[in-house]
N, C-alpha and C positions, 0 to 999 in steps of 0.2 A: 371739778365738774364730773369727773368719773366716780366720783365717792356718791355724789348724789343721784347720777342715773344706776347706780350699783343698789341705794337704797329704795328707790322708788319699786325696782324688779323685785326687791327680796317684799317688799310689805303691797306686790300686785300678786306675786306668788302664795302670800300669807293669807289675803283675802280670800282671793282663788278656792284655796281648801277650807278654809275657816267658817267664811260669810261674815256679813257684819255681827255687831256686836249684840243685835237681837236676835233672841232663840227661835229657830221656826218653827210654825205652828204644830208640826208633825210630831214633835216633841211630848207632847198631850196625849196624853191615850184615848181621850175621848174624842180628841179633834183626828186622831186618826181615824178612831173605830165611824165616824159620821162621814168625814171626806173620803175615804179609802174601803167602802163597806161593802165586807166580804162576797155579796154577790157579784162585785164588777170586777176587785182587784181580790191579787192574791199577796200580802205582806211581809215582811220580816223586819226586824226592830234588836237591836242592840246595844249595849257600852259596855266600853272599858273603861276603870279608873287608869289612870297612869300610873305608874309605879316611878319610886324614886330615883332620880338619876336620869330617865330617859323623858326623851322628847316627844310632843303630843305626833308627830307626823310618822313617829314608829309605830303608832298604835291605830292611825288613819286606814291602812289596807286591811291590816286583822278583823277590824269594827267592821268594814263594811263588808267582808268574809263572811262574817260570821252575820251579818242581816241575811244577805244573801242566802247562806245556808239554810238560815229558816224560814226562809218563803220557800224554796226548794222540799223540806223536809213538809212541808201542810202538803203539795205539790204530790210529793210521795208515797204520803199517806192515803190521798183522794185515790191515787192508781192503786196501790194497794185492796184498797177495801171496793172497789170496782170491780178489781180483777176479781179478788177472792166472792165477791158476793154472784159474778157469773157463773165460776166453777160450780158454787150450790144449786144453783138454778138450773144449770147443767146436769147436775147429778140428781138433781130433785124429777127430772123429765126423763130421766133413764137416757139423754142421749150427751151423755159425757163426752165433751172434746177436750182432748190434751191442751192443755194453758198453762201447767207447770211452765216450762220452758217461757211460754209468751210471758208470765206473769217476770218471772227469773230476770227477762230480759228489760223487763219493763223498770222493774227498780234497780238494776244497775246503770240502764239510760238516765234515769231521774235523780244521778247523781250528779249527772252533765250540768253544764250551766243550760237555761232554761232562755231562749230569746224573749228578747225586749223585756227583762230588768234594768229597771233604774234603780239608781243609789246614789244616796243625799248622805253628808256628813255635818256633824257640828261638834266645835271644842267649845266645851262651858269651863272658862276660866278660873269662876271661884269654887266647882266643887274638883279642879284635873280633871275633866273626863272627858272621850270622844263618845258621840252618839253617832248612829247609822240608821239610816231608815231607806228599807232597799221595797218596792213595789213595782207590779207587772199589770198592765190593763186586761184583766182575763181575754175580751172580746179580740186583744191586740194578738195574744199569744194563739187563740181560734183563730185566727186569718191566717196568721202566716205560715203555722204548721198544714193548713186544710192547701193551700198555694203550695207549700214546699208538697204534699203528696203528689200531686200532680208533676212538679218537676221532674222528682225522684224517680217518681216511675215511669218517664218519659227516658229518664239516662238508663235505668236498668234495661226497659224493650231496648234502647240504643246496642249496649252491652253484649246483650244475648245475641240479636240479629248478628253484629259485628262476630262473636264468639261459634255461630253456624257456619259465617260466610268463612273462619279462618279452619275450621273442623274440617269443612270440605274440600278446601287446600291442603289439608292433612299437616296444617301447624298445630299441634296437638297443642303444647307449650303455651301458646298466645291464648288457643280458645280458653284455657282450662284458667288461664289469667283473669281473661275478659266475664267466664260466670263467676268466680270469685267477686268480680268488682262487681257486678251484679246482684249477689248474694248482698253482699255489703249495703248496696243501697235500700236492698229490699227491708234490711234491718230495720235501717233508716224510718222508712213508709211503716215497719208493723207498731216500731213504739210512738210514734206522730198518731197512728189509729189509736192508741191505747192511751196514750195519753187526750186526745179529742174528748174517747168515750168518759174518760173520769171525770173528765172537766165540763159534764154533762151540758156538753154545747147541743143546743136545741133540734138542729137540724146535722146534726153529725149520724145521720145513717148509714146501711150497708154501702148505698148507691154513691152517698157521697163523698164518703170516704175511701174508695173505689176497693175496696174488699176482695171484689172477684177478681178483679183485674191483679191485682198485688197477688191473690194467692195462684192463679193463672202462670201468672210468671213466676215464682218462688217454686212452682212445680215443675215448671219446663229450666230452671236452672239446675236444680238436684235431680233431674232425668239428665239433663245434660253431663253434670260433674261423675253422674256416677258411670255414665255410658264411656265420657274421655278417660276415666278413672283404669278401663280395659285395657291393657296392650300397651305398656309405657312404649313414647318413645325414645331413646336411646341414641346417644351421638359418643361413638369407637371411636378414640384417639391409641393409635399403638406404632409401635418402635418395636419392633423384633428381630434378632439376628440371633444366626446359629452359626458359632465360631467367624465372625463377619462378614457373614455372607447372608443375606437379606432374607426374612422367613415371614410366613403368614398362620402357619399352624396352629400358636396358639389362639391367634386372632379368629381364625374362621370359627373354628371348630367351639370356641366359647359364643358366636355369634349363635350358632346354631341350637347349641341349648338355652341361651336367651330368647330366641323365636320360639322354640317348640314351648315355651313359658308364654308366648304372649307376647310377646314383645314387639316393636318395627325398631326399623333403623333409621335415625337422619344426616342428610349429608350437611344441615345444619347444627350446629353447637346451639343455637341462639331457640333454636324452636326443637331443642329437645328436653323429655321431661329429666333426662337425666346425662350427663356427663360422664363417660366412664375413660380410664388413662391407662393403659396399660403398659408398661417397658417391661422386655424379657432378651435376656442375654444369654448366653451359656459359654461353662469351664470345665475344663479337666479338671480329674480329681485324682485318677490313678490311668497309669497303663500299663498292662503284661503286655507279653506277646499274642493273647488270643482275643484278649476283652479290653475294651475301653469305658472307664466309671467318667460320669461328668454331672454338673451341676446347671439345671437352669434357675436361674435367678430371676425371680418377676416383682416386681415393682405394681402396686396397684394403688388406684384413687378415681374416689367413686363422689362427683359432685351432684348437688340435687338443685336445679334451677330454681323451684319455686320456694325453697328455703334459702337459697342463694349462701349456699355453703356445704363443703367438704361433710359428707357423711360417716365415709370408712376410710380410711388408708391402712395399706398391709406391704412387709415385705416380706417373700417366703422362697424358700429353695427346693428345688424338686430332683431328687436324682436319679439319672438313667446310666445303662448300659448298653452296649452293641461291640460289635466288630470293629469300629472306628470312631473318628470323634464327631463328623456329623451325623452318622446314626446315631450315637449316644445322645448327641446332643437335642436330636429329632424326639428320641424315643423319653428323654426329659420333659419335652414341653408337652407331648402329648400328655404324658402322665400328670401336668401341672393342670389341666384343663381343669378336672373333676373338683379338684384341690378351690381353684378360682373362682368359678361357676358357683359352687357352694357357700363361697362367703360376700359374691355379689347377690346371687338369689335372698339372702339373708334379708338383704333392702328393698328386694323387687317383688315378693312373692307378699 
C-alpha cells in the first residue's frame, strides 16, 4: 500500500512540472508572437538539450532562468534607449540634467527580477529537451510599480519625519539610520519612474509618477545626511590609572581635542556615531635618585556603529619623566594625548 501511494506522489510530482503529454501551444513561435503580442506582454523563450547522464529536472530551473533573463534583458534595453534618447533631447535644448547616475542606476535595477513574471516549462521526450516560456502582462507590471510609488514614498516621508523628530533628540546615530533607509526607498521610487517611462505607459506623467514629491524628498534627505554628517557623535569608554590610583587625563584632555574637531559626546553607546575604548595604565621603567622614567601604556579601539565594526585598533607606549612615579606617570599620558588624538582624527576628520 505504501509502494503505491509513494508512486502515485512521484508521477503527481512528474506531472506537476512536466504537464501532460501534449506540447503547449507557446511552443510555436507564432502562436506566441499572436497570443503574447509585444504590445501587451513583455516575453522570454528558451531550451536546453539535456546532456548525458543527467536528469530533465536539472535542467528545469536553469531553462526557466534563462526565459526569464530574456524577457528581463528586451526590459533593459527599452530603459536603456529611453534613458539615453532623454539625455539627447536634453543636451539638444541646452538644458542638460545629469542622468548618468539615473541611467547607471536604472540598468543595474533591471537586473532585478521584474514583478509579475510567469514561467511555464515543458520536457519534449523525444527530442531531451526542457522548454521555458517566462511572460509579464506589461499593463500588470504598470499598475503595480505606479501603486508601489506611492507606497514607497509614503515610508520614505515616514523615515525622514521619524529621522527629524530623533535629530532633535540629538540621537544623531538613529537619525542618520532612518535618512539612509529613506535614501534607500527613494532608489526604489526613481527606478519604478524609470522604468514606467520606458515602458511608455500612456499616462505615466510628471504628476503621476509623483516626480516632485520623490525629488522633494531625495533633497531634504541629502540636506539631512549631510547636515548629521557635521559633528560626529562619540560614545568614550575609558579605564585609566596612574600607578592604580584612578586618572581622567588622558580621557579629558583627548575629549577635548575631539570637540575643538567637531565633535559631541553621548552618554549613549547605541546612539552614537562612533564608539571609542580607551585603556591606559602606567609603569616604571628606571629610577635614580633625582628622576623617575615610566611608561604609559594605552590600548585603543575605535568602533564605527553605522558599519557596525571595529575600524582601527592600536597599542602604543608613551614615556615620561618627573620627580616621582605619579608625576612621571602623569607627565606620560599627558604626552600620550597628541600621540592618540592623531590616529583617532585619522577616522573622524
Amino acid at each position: 500500500m505504501k509502494k503505491t501511494i509513494s508512486t502515485i506522489c512521484f508521477l503527481s510530482v512528474f506531472f506537476a512540472l512536466w504537464g501532460q503529454d501534449t506540447p503547449p501551444a507557446w511552443l510555436n513561435e507564432n502562436v506566441r508572437a499572436s497570443r503574447y503580442s509585444s504590445e501587451t506582454f513583455y516575453t522570454g523563450f528558451a531550451y536546453n538539450i539535456i546532456e548525458k547522464g543527467k536528469s530533465p529536472q536539472d535542467f528545469v530551473e536553469r531553462t526557466k532562468t534563462d526565459a526569464q533573463t530574456e524577457l528581463v534583458k528586451k526590459i533593459r534595453v527599452k530603459i536603456e534607449a529611453k534613458t539615453q534618447s532623454n539625455i539627447a533631447t536634453q543636451t539638444a535644448n541646452g538644458k542638460y540634467l545629469e542622468r548618468e547616475g539615473f541611467s547607471s542606476e536604472a540598468k543595474t535595477s533591471a537586473d532585478a527580477e521584474i514583478v509579475g513574471i510567469k514561467t511555464e516549462s515543458y520536457y519534449d521526450k523525444a527530442s531531451n529537451t526542457v522548454y521555458a516560456f517566462a511572460y509579464a502582462n506589461k499593463y500588470e507590471v504598470i499598475g503595480y510599480y505606479k501603486a508601489n510609488i506611492g507606497m514607497l514614498l509614503q515610508q520614505a516621508e515616514g523615515s525622514l519625519t521619524t529621522a527629524e523628530q530623533l535629530e532633535q533628540g540629538g540621537e544623531k546615530a538613529k537619525a542618520r539610520k532612518q535618512c539612509e533607509e529613506a535614501m534607500s526607498l527613494l532608489a526604489k521610487v526613481r527606478y519604478a519612474q524609470d522604468l514606467l517611462t520606458a515602458m511608455d505607459a500612456t499616462d505615466s506623467d510628471s504628476e503621476s509618477l509623483q516626480q516632485t514629491k520623490s525629488e522633494n524628498l531625495r533633497s531634504k534627505a541629502t540636506q539631512m545626511l549631510a547636515r548629521l554628517a557635521q559633528g560626529l557623535y562619540v560614545y568614550v569608554e575609558s579605564k585609566e590609572s596612574n600607578f592604580g590610583q584612578s586618572s581622567n587625563v588622558l580621557t579629558n584632555k583627548v575629549k577635548a581635542i575631539l570637540a575643538s574637531k567637531g565633535c559631541s559626546f553621548s552618554d549613549s553607546a547605541e546612539n552614537a556615531d562612533l564608539k571609542l575604548k580607551m585603556v591606559a595604565t602606567t609603569r616604571e621603567i628606571s629610577n635614580s635618585n633625582a628622576l623617575v622614567f615610566c611608561y604609559a601604556d594605552v590600548e585603543l579601539e575605535l568602533y564605527d556603529n553605522h558599519k557596525q565594526k571595529v575600524v582601527f585598533n592600536d597599542e602604543l607606549s608613551q614615556k615620561g619623566g618627573s620627580s616621582s612615579n605619579e608625576r612621571a606617570g602623569r607627565k606620560a599620558l599627558e604626552d600620550a594625548v597628541s600621540v592618540v588624538a592623531e590616529k583617532i582624527l585619522l577616522w573622524i576628520e
